[in-house]
N, C-alpha and C positions, 0 to 999 in steps of 0.2 A: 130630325136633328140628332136623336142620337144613335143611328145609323150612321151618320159619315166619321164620329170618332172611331166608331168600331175599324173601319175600312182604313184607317190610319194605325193602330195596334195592328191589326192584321200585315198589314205593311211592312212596318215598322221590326216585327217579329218575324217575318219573313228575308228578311235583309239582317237580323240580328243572327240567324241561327246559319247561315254561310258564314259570318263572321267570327262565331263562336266558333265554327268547325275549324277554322282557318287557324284560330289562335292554339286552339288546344293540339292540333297538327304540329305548330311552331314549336311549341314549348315539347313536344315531343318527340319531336327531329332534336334541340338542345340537350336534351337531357341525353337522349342516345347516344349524341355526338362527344358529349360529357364521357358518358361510360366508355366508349369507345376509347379515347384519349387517355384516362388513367386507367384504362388496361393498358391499353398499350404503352406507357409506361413502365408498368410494375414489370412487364415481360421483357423490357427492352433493358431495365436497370438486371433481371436477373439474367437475361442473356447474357448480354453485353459484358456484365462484372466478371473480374477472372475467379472464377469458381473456387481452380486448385492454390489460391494465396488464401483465400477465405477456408479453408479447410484446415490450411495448416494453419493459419491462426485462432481456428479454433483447439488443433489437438495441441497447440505449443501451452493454450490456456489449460487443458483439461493433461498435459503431461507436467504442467509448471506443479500445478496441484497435485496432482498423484507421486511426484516427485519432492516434494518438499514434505520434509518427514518433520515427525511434530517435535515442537522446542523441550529441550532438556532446561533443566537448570541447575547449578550446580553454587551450591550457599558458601561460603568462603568462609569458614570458622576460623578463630576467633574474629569478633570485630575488628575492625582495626580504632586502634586510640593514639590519637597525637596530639601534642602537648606544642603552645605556642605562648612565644612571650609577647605583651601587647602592651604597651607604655607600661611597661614597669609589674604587670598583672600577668598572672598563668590565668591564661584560655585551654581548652581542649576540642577536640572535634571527639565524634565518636561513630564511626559509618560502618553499617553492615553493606555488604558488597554481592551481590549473587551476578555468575554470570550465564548469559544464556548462548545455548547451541544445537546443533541438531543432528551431530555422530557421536555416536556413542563409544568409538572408538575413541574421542577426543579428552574424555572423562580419566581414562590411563595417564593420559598425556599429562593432563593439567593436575592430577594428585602426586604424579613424579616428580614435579618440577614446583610444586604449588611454593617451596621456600624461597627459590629465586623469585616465584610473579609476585610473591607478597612482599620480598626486601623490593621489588621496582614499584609496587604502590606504595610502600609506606617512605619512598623517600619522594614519589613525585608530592605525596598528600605533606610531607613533614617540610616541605619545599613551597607552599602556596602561602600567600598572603590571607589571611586568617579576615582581614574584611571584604577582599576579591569572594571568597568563597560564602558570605553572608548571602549576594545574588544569587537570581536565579541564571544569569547568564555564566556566573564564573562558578554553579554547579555544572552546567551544561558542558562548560570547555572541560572541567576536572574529570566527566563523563568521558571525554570523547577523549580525551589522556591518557585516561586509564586502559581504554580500550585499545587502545594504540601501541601503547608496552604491552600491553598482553597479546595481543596479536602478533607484534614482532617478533616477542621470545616465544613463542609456538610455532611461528614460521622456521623461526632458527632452529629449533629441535626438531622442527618435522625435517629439516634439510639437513639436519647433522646423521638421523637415521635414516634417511633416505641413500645419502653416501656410503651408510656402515652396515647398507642393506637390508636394514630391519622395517622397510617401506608400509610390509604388510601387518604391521604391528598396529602402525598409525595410520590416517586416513589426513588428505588433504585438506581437510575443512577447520575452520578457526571460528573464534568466540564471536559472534552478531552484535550482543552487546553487554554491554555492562551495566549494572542495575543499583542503583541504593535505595535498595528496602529498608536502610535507617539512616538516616544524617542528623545529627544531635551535635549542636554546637551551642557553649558557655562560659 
């Protein structure tokens, strides 16, 4: 008797190890099949891709950078202080102003002219509703204000020398932004 269980194992593992070959075969043709398929992808995405747009988007990255020279900044002395009336009561604001840029050529510009940019800030600052400017949103616009008169009166002088031929004096480039490194209001 226990002879004929043996001849059933025997069997049994006989018809197990064709089957095993079979499966490991499968799964090995799959995985091939796999590899094959994401190469041939990865070679088809870099064939296929246009090469010469991807280059220049890289050097437009790596000349934006090498191109873009470091930020100046330039502190606006005195503060400025402006004086408001408010139901009956003097307020004051008191803001330091630095602005930033990045030619240095632009720095002649803006100490030549600096008493026009500060009489156009102190009449936009002396011109604002004293609790608009309490916010953070109606610092923001006052930001974006300031920066706006100052850019225009710097476009106009770089275009009044530009006509009077003194082009190379000045450089094209104008202030990015405007900064209050102090705002003190009471």
């Amino acid at each position: 008797m226990a002879a004929a269980p043996k001849a059933k194992n025997d069997a049994g593992s006989a018809e197990a190890a064709p089957k095993k070959k079979k499966l490991f075969l499968m799964i090995g043709i799959a995985v091939a099949l796999i590899a094959i398929s994401v190469g041939g992808t990865v070679v088809a995405l870099k064939v296929l891709s246009p090469a010469p747009e991807a280059g220049k988007a890289g050097e437009t990255k790596e000349h934006a950078k090498e191109d873009l020279a470091p930020a100046i900044y330039y502190e606006m002395k005195p503060n400025f202080t402006i004086n408001f009336n408010v139901n009956g009561r003097q307020r004051y604001l008191q803001a330091a102003i630095t602005l930033m840029y990045r030619d240095p050529l632009l720095e002649n510009l803006l100490k030549l002219h600096m008493p026009a940019i500060r009489n156009g800030l102190v009449m936009l600052l002396s011109g604002k509703n004293f609790e608009e400017l309490q916010t953070p949103e109606g610092k923001d616009k006052l930001r974006e204000e300031a920066l706006q008169i100052i850019r225009d009166y710097v476009k106009k002088e770089q275009e009044a020398l530009g006509a009077a031929g003194k082009s190379e004096e000045t450089s094209s480039a104008n202030v990015e932004q405007v900064l209050f490194t102090n705002f003190v209001m009471q």
